[in-house]
N, C-alpha and C positions, 0 to 999 in steps of 0.2 A: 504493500500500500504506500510506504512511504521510506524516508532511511535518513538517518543522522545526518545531519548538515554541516556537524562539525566536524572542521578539518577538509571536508568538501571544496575543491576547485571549482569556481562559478565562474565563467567566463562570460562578459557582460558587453555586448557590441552597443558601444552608442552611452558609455557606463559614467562618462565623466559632464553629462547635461545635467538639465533641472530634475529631468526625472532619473537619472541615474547614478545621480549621488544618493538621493532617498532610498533605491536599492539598491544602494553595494552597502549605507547603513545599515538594512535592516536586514543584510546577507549576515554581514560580520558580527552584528550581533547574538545571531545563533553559532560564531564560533566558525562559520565559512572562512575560505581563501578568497580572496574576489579578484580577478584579473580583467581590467578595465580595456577594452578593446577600440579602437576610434583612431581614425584617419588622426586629427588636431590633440595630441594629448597636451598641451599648453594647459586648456579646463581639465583637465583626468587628473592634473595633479591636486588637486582640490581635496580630492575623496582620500587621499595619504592620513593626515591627521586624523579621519572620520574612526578608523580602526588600530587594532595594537601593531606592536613589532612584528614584520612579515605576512600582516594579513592580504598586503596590495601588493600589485603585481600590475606594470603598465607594459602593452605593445600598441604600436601603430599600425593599424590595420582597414582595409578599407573594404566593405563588404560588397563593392563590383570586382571583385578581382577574384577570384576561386583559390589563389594557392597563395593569398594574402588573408586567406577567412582558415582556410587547412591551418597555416602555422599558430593562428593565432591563437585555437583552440585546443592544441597538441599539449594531453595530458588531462583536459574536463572533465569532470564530472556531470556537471552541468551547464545548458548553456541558454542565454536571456539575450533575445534582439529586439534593443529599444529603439533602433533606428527609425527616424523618419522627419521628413522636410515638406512644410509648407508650399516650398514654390521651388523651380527647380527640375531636376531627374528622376520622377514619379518611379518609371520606368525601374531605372538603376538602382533607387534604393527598395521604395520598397518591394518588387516584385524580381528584379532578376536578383538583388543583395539578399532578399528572404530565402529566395532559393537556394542560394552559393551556403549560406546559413543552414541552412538545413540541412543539404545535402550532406555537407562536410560535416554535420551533428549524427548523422547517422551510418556517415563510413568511419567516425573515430568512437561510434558503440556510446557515446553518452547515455545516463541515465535518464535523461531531463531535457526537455525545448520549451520555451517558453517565449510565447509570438507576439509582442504588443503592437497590436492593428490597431483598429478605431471606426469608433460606432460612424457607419455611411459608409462603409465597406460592403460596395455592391458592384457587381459586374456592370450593371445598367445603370452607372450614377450618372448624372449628367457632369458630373466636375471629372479631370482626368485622375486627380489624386483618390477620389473616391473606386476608380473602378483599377486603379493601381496596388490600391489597400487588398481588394478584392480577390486578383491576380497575385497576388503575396500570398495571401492565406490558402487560397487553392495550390500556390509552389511549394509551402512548408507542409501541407497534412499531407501532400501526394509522396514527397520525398520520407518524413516521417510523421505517418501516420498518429502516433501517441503524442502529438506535439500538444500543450494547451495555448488556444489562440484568446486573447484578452483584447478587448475593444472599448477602453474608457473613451468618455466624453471629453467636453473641453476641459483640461487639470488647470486645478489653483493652486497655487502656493506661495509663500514671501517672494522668492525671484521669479515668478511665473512673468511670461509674456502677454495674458489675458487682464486677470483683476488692476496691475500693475497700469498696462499703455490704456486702459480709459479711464484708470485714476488721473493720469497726468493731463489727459487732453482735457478732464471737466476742471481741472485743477485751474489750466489756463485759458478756458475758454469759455466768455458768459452765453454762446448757444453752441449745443452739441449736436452736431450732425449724427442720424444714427442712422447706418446700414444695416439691412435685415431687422427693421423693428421688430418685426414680430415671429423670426425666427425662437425658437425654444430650444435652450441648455438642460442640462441638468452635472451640473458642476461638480466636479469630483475633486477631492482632497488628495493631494499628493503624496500624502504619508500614508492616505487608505491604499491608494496603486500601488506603493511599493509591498505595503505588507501582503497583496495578495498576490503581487508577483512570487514573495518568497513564500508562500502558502503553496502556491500553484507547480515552484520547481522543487518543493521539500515531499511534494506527495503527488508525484506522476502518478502512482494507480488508481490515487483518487480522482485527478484532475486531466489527467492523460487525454488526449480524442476528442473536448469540449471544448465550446466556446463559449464565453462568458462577455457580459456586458457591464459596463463600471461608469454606474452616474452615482453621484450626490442624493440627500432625501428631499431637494427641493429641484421645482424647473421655475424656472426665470425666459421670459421672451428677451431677446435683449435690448427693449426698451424697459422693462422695468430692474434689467440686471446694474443698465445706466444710471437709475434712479435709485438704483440701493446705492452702487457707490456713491453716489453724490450726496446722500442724505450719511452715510456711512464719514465721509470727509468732513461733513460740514459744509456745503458748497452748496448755493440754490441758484439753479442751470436752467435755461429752457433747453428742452430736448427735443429736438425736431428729427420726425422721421422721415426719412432720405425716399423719395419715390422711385420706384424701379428703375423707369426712366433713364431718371436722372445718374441713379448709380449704376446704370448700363456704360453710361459715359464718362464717369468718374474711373469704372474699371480698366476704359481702355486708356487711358493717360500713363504714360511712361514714366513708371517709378512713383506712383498714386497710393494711396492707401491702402486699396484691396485690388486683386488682381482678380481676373474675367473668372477663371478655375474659382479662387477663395468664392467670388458671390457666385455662379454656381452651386457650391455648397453651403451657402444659406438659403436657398431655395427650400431644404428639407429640416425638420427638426432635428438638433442633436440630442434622441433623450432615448433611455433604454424601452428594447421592443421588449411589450408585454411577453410574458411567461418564458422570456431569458435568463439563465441564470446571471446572478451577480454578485457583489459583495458580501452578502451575506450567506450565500453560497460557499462563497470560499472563507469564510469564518471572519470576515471582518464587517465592523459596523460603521455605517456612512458616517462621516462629520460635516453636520450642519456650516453651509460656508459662515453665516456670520457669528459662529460658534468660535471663529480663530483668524477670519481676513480679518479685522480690527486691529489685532495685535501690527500688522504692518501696513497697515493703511494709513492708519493714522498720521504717518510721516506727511500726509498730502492734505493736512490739517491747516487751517491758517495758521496755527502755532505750533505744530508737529504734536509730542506727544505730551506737552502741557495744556493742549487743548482739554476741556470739558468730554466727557463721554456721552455719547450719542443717546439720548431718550426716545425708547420706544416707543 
C-alpha cells in the first residue's frame, strides 16, 4: 500500500519554484532525500536550508531532452513533475517533458510518479495549454500506468503569482480593470498541494492509477476574488468588468497583460468536477484562503502591517 519515506530519494522536476519548495519541505520532513531537478537551479538553491545535512541534492536538468530526464533521476525512489508554464512551449513541457518523465520513471523501476497537471486539462480545450495538460496526462499513464495525476486549481501562497499581482495593481490603481469577471476559482492552498503530493508519492497502492482534483473550500468569480483583496488590503477600488470585446483586443497586444491562450482559458470555470476525488481524499483538509492570505497581504496595506485588521 505504501512504504517508509525515510531515507527515500524523491527526485523532484521543476523542485526549486513556488510550489516546489513547499514539496521538497514537506518531502524532508518525513525524513526523504529530495533531489531538486530544473533547467535554472539559481531558485533550487533556496530549498538547501528548508532540510538537514545531506537531505538536498541539486542537478540541472531539463525535461525536453530524454537522456537529461535518464540522468537526473539515476538512483529514485520516487519521482514528482511539477513542471509547467503559463505561456511559452505547451508542447515541450508539458506533454513531450511528461512523457521523457515518465518514460525514464518507469525504465529506472521507481516506486512512485506523481503528475501535477491542472484542472482544464482536456483534449478539446479551447486554450493550447489546456489541451497540452491533456496530452501530458494521457503520455504519463500510457508510459506508466500506476502514475497518480493531480490537477489543483489556481495555488495561493505568500510568493504566489495570483493573490500577490492583483494585490499590487488594486494597491495602485483607483479602477480595476477585470478580465474574466465572472470566470470561477476555487483556490487552493499551497501547503495543502504539497502535502498531498507527498500523500500521493508515500502511498502509490493507495493513490496509484487516479486522478484527483485540488480546489480550496471556497469558489470566488474573479470579480469578487478582486473585491476580497481589496477589502482584505484596505483599499476601496471601483472594479470594472472588462467586456469580451474589449479583452479580445487587449489579448492581442504584444507583451499585454493576458495572452489570446490565458483568456481562452477563462472562458471555463476553474473549480473541481463534481464526484472527483480530492483533498480530502488524499487525507488533507482544505484551508480556507482568508484563513492565512492576510498574514501577507497585509504588506499592501496603506501602512503595511501596522495597519488595523480587516472587520468582517
Amino acid at each position: 500500500m505504501g512504504y517508509a519515506m525515510k531515507d527515500s530519494l524523491v527526485t523532484v522536476f521543476g523542485g526549486g519554484g513556488f510550489l516546489g519548495r513547499q514539496v521538497a519541505q514537506a518531502l524532508m520532513a518525513r525524513g526523504a532525500r529530495v533531489r531538486v531537478a530544473q533547467r535554472d537551479l539559481a531558485t533550487a538553491l533556496r530549498v538547501k536550508p528548508l532540510g538537514g545535512l545531506g537531505q538536498t541534492q541539486f542537478v540541472a536538468a531539463d525535461i525536453r531532452k530524454p537522456a537529461s530526464v535518464a540522468r537526473a533521476l539515476v538512483g529514485s525512489d520516487v519521482v514528482i513533475n511539477l513542471v509547467g508554464v503559463l505561456s511559452g512551449d505547451f508542447e515541450g513541457s508539458h506533454h513531450d517533458g511528461a512523457a521523457n518523465v515518465a518514460r525514464a520513471a518507469a525504465d529506472a523501476g521507481v516506486q512512485a510518479l506523481v503528475h501535477v497537471s491542472a484542472i482544464g486539462a482536456d483534449a478539446a480545450s479551447p486554450s493550447a495549454y489546456g489541451r497540452s495538460k491533456a496530452a501530458g496526462e494521457a503520455a504519463v499513464l500510457a508510459a506508466f500506468p500506476n502514475a497518480t495525476i493531480l490537477r489543483p486549481s489556481i495555488i495561493f501562497g505568500p510568493e504566489d503569482q495570483f493573490l500577490n499581482r492583483f494585490a499590487e495593481i488594486i494597491r495602485l490603481a483607483p479602477v480595476v480593470p477585470v478580465i474574466g469577471a465572472n470566470t470561477r476559482f476555487q483556490p487552493v492552498y499551497v501547503a495543502d498541494v504539497a502535502q498531498a503530493i507527498a500523500n500521493a508519492a508515500e502511498n502509490p497502492g493507495v493513490y496509484g492509477g487516479k486522478t484527483f482534483e485540488l480546489g480550496g473550500p471556497q469558489t470566488y468569480s474573479m470579480l469578487e476574488l478582486n473585491a476580497w483583496i481589496a477589502k482584505t488590503i484596505g483599499r476601496e477600488r471601483s472594479l470594472c468588468a472588462v467586456p469580451a470585446s474589449l479583452a479580445s483586443l487587449i489579448a492581442m497586444l504584444p507583451g499585454g497583460p493576458i495572452t489570446r491562450d490565458q483568456l481562452a482559458m477563462l472562458g471555463s470555470d476553474n473549480v473541481v468536477a463534481a464526484g472527483t476525488g480530492g483533498l480530502a481524499d488524499l487525507g488533507v483538509t482544505p484551508t480556507p484562503m482568508p484563513a492565512v492570505a492576510e498574514k501577507w497581504l497585509v504588506r499592501y496595506r496603506r501602512h503595511g502591517r501596522f495597519a488595523g485588521r480587516v472587520k468582517a
